[in-house]
TIRO-94932 format. One line per field, with one value per residue (C-alpha): y negated, z negated, x negated. Coordinates in steps of 0.001 Angstrom, whole numbers. Each point is the difference from the previous one (the first is absolute). Example, Ala and Ser with C-alpha at 12.3 -4.5 7.8 and 13.67 -1.06 7.14 Angstrom:
2
py	(4500,-3440)
pz	(-7800,660)
px	(-12300,-1370)
// end
This chain:
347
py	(-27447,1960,2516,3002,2385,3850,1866,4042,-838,3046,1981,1414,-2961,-2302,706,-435,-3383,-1630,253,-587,-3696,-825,494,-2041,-2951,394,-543,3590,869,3937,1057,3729,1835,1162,-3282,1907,-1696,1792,391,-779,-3605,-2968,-2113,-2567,2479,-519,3450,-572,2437,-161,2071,-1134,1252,-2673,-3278,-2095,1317,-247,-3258,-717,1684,-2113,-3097,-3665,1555,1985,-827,3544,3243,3092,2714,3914,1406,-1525,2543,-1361,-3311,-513,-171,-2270,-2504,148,-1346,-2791,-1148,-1148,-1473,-3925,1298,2176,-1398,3322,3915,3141,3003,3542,1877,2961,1441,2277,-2754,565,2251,1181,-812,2369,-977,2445,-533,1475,509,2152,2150,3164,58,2414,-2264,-3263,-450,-3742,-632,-3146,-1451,-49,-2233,-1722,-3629,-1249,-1257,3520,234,1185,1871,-1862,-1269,1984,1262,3639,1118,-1702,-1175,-1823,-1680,-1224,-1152,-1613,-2299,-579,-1513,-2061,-1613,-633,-1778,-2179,-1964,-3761,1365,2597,417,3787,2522,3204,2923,3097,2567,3325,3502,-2064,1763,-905,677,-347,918,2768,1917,107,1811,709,2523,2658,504,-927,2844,2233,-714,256,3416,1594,135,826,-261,-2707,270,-3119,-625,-1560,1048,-2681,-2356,-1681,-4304,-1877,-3122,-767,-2860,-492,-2166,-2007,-840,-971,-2407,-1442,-403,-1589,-2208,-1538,-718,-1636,-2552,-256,-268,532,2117,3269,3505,2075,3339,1272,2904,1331,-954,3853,2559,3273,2874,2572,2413,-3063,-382,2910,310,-3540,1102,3516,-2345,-2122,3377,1437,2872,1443,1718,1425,-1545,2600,-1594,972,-1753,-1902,202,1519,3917,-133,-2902,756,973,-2809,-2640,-3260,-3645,-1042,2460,-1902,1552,-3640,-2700,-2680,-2306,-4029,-3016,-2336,-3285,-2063,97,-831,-2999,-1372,243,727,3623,2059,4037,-364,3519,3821,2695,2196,-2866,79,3433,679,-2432,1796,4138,-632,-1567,2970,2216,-1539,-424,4121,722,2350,-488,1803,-2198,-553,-1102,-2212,-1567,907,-2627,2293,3022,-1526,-2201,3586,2767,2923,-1161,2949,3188,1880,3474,-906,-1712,3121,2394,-2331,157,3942,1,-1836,1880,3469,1756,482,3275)
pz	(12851,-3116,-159,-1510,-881,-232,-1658,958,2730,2288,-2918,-496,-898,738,3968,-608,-2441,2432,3144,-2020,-1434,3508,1562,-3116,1332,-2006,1447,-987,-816,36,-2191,-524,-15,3794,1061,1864,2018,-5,3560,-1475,-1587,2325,1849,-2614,-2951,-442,-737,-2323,-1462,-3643,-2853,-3009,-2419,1622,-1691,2815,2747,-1448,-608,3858,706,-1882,1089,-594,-1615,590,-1585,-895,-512,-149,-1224,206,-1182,-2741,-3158,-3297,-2039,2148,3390,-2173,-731,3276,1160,-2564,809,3392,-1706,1455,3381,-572,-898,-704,-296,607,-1407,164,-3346,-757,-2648,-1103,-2076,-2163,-3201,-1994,-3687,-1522,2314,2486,3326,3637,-2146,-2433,2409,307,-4120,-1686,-391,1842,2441,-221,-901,1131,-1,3213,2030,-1355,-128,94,-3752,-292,-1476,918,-251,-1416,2028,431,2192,-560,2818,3088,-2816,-1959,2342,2126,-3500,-485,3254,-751,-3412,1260,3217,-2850,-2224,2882,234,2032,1248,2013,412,714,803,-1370,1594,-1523,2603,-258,1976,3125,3298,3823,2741,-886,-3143,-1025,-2651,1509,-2009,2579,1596,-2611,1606,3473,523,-1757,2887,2780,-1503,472,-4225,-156,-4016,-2074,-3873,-2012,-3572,-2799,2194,2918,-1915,-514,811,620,1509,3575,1252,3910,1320,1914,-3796,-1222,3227,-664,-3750,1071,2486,-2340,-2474,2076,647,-3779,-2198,-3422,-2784,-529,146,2195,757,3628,1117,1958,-596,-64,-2349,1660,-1868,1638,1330,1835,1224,1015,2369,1215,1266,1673,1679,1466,1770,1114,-2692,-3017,-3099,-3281,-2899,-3088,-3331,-2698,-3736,-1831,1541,2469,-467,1190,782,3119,188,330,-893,2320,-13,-1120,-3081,-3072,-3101,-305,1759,1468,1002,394,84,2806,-1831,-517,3785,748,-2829,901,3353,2218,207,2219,715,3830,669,-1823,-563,2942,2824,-589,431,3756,-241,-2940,1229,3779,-1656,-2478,3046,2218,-2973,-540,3463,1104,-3706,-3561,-2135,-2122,2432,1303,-3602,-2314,-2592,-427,-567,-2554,-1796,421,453,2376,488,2747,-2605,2353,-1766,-2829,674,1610,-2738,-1951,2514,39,-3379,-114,2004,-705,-1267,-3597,-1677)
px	(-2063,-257,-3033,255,-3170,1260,-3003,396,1469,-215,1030,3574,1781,-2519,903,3349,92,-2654,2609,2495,-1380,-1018,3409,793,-1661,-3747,-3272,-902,-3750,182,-3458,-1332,-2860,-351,1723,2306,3252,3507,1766,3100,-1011,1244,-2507,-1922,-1030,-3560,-2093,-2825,-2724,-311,-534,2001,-2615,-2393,990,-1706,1350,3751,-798,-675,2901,1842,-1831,1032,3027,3466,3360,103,-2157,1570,-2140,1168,-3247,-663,-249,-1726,-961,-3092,2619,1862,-2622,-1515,3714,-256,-3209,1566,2361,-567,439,2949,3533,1177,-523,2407,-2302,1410,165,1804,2898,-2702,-688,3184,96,2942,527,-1417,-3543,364,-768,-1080,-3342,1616,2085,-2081,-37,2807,2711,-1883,2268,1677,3304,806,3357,2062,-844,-3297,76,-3429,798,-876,-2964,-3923,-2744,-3200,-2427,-3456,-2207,1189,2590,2152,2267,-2035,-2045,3253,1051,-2934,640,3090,-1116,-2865,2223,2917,-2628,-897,3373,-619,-3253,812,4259,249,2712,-557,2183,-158,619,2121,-1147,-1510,1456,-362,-2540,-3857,30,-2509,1910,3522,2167,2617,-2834,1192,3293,-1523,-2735,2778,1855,-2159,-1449,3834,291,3710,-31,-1468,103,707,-550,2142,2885,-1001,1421,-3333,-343,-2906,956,-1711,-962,-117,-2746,2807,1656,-3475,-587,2728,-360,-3537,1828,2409,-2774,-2186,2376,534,-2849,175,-1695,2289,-11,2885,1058,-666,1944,2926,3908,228,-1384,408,-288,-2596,2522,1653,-3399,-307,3504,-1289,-2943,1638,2437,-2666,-1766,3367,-806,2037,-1315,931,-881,-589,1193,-2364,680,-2310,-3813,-1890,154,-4201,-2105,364,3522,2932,-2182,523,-1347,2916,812,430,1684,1592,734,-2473,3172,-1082,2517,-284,2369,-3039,-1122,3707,121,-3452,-597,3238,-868,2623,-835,-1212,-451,1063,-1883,1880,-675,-3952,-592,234,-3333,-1300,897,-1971,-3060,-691,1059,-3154,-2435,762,-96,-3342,-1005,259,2028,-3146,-2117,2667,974,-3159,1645,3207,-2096,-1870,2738,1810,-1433,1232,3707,530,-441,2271,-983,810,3506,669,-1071,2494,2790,-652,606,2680,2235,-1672,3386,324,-666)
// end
């Protein structure tokens, strides 16, 4: 039988690619830090404790050897080279990366964003001939570059996937974006303001697409790199009416043009002043890919998790990630001083 070693593997995809491999027919070795065993893995997935940051205990995780390692926490050149050094006892890696990794040509990137005119512009979709950011040790970016470099460079010694992964949604995951519109709903918000006109797309990537992505390449090896996201790139205000029609609610979405009006005003986790839109062709030419799930079908899951992780709870204390990565996403005086405002008759 073919053994399989799934590194962050009670983590948001990790729970998901692990059952999905064994059901596959792999011996699955399920390694993270608690050592912790999904209830919805079938029979034969082996829980092991294990931090990845300790090379000799991955290394008895991975034991006499695996045919593949798949690694979704692994975030700089040092993860990289850890994964290499295992190399004689692994026939092959799929690593999770990320298009944050991309830049535009004129070297912008998601580092860049926040600068007066930094947003990207890349072309629509990306390819991932697009290319990226340097390596460094400076930012998320970088250092995901950096992996991506060192596994590349490895070539007969290590075979890896690399799948750089769009706006990650699905249960488990500690900075759902999907909670914006969520809480909004459970806290009665009849009005929700949207910037650049809710026309804004950031391509998301369901942990189902990614399981299956990791799937296909296990059973593959080869050195390459390959979008992960989606066969749909909703824009946020389709989103939005997705997520209302999950909870049985309906709300208006206000228009506004161009940016957020305030920081705090209109500004989702989705809003882009241009696309982030990613081509899938090379997982279809290289490894059989086929779209097994849409955006729409994966949030029942997605909508009843946030609503249990909120329940009792302040949203930050229930996702202290999202406020940080954030900020306060729930300014409901000021959207309303806004919404005053705006419909305050004119003089």
């Amino acid at each position: 039988m073919r053994r399989a070693v799934v590194v962050g593997a009670t983590g948001q995809i990790g729970r998901v690619a692990a059952g999905v491999l064994a059901r596959d027919g792999w011996e699955v070795t399920a390694v993270s830090r608690g050592g912790g065993h999904d209830e919805g893995w079938p029979d034969g997935v082996r829980a092991v404790r294990a931090d990845r940051e300790d090379d000799a205990a991955l290394a008895a995780a991975v034991g006499a050897g695996c045919d593949v390692l798949v690694d979704m926490v692994a975030y700089g050149p040092g993860h990289a080279r850890q994964l290499i050094s295992l190399g004689d006892r692994v026939g092959s890696a799929v690593v999770i990366s990320s298009v944050s990794v991309y830049e535009d040509d004129k070297g912008r990137g998601f580092d860049t964003q926040k600068e007066p005119d930094g947003f990207p512009e890349y072309p629509v979709p990306i390819t991932e001939d697009q290319r990226t950011v340097r390596p460094g040790d400076t930012s998320y970016s970088t250092r995901k570059a950096g992996l991506e470099n060192e596994l590349l460079g490895a070539g007969a010694r290590l075979p890896a996937t690399l799948l750089r992964a769009g706006a990650i949604h699905g249960p488990h995951c500690r900075t759902p974006r999907e909670l914006y519109f969520v809480k909004r709903n459970l806290d009665g918000r009849p009005r929700r303001i949207l910037s650049y006109g809710g026309g804004s797309r950031f391509h998301p990537a369901s942990v189902h697409t990614i399981a299956e992505l990791i799937r296909l390449a296990a059973a593959r090896p080869g050195t390459r790199v390959l979008n992960a996201v989606d066969p749909d790139a909703l824009t946020v205000a389709e989103i939005a009416r997705e997520i209302d029609a999950v909870m049985g609610t309906e709300s208006e979405s206000v228009l506004v043009d161009g940016p957020p009006p305030e920081p705090t005003v209109g500004d989702t986790p989705w809003s882009v002043p241009k696309p982030v839109v990613c081509d899938m062709s090379a997982a279809e030419r290289e490894l059989g890919y086929r779209p097994v799930v849409r955006y729409a079908q994966t949030l029942p899951d997605t909508v009843a998790f946030i609503e249990g992780q909120l329940a009792g709870r302040d949203w930050r204390e229930a996702y202290p990630k999202m406020a940080q990565a954030y900020g306060d996403l729930f300014d409901y005086a000021a959207e309303d001083a806004f919404l005053d405002a705006l419909d305050a008759p004119e003089a």
